[in-house]
C-alpha positions as CSV (number, residue, x, y, z in Angstrom):
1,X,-145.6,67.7,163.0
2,X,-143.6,64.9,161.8
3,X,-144.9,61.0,163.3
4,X,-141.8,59.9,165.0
5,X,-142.8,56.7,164.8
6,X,-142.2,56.6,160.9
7,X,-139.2,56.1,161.3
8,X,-139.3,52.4,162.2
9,X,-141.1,51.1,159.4
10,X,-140.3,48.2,157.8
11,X,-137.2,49.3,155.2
12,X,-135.5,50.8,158.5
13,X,-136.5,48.2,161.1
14,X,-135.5,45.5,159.0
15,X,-131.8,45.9,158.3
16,X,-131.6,47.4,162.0
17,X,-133.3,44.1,163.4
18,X,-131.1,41.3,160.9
19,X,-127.8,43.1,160.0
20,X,-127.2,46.4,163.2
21,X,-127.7,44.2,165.9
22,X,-126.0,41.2,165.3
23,X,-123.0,43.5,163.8
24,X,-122.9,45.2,166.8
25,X,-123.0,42.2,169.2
26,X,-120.7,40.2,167.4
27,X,-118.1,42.9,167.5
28,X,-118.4,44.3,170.8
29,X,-116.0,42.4,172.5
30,X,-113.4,42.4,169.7
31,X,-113.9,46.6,170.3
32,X,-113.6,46.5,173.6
33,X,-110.4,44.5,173.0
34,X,-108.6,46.2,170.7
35,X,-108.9,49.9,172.7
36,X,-108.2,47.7,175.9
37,X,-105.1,46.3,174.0
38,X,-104.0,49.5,172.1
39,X,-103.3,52.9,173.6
40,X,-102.8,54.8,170.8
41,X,-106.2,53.3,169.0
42,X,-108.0,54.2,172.2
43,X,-107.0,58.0,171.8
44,X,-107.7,57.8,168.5
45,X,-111.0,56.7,168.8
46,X,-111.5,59.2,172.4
47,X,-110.2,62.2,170.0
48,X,-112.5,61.3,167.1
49,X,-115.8,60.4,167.9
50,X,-117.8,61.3,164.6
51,X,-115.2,59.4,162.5
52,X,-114.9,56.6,164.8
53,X,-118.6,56.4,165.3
54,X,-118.6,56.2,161.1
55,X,-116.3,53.7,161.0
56,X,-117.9,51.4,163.9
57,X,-121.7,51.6,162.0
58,X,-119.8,50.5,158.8
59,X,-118.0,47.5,160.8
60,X,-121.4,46.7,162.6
61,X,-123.3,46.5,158.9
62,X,-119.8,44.6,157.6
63,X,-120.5,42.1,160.3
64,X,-124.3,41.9,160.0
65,X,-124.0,40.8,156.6
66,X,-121.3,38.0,157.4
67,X,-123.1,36.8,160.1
68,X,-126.4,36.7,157.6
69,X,-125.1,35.2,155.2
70,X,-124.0,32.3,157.9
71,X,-127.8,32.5,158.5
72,X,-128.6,31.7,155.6
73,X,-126.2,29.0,154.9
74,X,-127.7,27.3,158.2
75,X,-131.2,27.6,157.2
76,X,-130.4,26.2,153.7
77,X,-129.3,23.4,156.1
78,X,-133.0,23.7,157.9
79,X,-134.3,23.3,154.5
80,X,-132.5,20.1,153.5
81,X,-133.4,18.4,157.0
82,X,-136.7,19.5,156.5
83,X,-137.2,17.9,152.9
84,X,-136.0,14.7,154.8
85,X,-139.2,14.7,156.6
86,X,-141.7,16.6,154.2
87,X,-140.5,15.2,150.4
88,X,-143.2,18.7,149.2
89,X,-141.0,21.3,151.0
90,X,-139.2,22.6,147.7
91,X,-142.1,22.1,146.2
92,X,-144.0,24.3,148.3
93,X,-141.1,26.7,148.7
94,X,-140.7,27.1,145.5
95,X,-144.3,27.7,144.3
96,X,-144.7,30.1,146.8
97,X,-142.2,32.4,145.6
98,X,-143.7,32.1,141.9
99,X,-147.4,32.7,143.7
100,X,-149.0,36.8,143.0
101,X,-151.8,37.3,145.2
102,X,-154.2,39.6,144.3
103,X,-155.1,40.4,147.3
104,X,-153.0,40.1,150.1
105,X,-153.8,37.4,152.7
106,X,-153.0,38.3,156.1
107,X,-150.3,35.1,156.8
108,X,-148.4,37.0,154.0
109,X,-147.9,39.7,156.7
110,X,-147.1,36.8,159.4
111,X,-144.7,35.4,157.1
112,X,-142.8,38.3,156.6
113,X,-142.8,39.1,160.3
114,X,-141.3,34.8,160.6
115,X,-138.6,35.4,158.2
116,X,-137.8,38.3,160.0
117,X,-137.4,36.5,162.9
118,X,-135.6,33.8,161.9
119,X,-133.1,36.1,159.9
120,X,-132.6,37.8,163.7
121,X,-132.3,34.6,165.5
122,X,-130.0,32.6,163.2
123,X,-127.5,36.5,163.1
124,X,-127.5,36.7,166.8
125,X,-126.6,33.1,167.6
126,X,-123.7,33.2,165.3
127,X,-122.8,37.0,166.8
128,X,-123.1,35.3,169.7
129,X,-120.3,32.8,168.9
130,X,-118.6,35.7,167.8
131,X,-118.6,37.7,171.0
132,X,-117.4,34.4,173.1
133,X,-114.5,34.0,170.7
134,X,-113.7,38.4,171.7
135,X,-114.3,37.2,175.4
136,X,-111.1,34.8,175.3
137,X,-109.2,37.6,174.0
138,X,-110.2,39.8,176.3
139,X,-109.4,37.2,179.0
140,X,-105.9,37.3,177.7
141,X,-105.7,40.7,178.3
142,X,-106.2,40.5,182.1
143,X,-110.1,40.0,182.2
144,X,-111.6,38.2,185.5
145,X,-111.9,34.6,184.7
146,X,-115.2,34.5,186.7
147,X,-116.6,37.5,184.7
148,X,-115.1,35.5,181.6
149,X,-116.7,32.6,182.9
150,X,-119.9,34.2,183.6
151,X,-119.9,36.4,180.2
152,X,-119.2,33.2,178.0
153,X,-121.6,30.7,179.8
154,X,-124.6,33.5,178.6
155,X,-122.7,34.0,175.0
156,X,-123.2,30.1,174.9
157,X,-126.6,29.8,176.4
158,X,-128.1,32.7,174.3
159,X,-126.4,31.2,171.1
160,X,-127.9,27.2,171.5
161,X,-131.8,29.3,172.6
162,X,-131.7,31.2,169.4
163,X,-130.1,28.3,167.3
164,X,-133.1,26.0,168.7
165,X,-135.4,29.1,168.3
166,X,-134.8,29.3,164.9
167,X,-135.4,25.7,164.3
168,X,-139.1,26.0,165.4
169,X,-139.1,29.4,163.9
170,X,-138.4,27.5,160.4
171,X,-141.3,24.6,160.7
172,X,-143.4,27.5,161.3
173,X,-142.5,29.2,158.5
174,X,-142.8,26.2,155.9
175,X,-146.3,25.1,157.3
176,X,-147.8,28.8,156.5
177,X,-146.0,29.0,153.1
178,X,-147.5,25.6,152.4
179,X,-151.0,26.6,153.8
180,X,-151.0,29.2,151.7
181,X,-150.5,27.6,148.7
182,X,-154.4,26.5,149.6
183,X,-157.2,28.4,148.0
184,X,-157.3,32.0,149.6
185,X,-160.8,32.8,151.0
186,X,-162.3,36.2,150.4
187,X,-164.3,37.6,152.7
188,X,-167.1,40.4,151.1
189,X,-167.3,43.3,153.4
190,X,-170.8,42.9,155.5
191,X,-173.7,45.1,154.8
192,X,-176.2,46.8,157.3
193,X,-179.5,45.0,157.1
194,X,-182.2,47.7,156.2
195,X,-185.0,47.0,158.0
């Protein structure tokens, strides 16, 4: 019986987590938008479902790439604020990515699951942006100013959270690469006493 679990491992859960979801929140508005805007692009899309649902996943994974590569700009900013106050950041960084373990320590696996956050973070808060910009259209278009109001208030609020998020998210993350630069301890497994 196959696990159905497997499917979320890592090489799915990670694009879905950095690239889907942020895609798809950044362009949600702008979607809603267009078929609000255009008749014939609403049929289209009403008619077609398998095509239009093609189309949107490839828009969505479009959009999640933008939107991490904006991540990624911003935490190269992270990193240059943080070598203001550590002057061994780079350094750090940059020993850590020429470090093999031989055995894997378990903050590698906290590291990863970091980076992973803060990739998330840093592509929502900008998707975020993204979807308040979509709201103003749509408030063009004959949308409630209170629901615009409301709608952009938690665009805005959810956007500064993560932004700050990822901030802290970041120290964390340069701390345990540091720390493990440190000697690795090794553990041998225990053995019954034999009495």
């Amino acid at each position: 019986m196959p696990n159905f679990f497997s499917a979320f491992t890592s090489e799915v859960f990670r694009p879905l987590v950095t690239l889907l979801i942020p895609g798809a929140i950044a362009m949600s508005t702008w979607f809603i938008a267009l078929l609000w805007r255009f008749c014939t692009l609403r049929e289209l899309v009403f008619s077609n479902h398998a095509e239009s649902g093609l189309v949107l996943a490839l828009a969505m994974a479009f959009s999640g790439l933008v939107l991490e590569d904006m991540g990624a700009r911003f935490e190269s900013w992270l990193d240059d604020r943080r070598k203001q106050h550590d002057q061994s950041h780079f350094e750090n960084w940059y020993a850590y990515l020429r470090t093999a373990f031989v055995a894997e320590p378990i903050g590698r696996r906290y590291i990863r699951t970091l980076v992973l956050r803060l990739k998330f973070e840093l592509g929502t808060a900008f998707a975020m942006l993204s979807a308040g910009l979509g709201l103003l259209w749509l408030w063009h278009l004959g949308l409630g100013c209170g629901t615009v109001l409301v709608c952009e208030l938690l665009c805005a609020s959810f956007a500064i959270w993560l932004i700050l998020e990822s901030c802290s998210t970041h120290d964390t993350l340069a701390k345990n690469r540091a720390n493990l630069l440190d000697e690795i301890r090794i553990v041998p497994p225990s053995h019954p006493s034999s009495d």
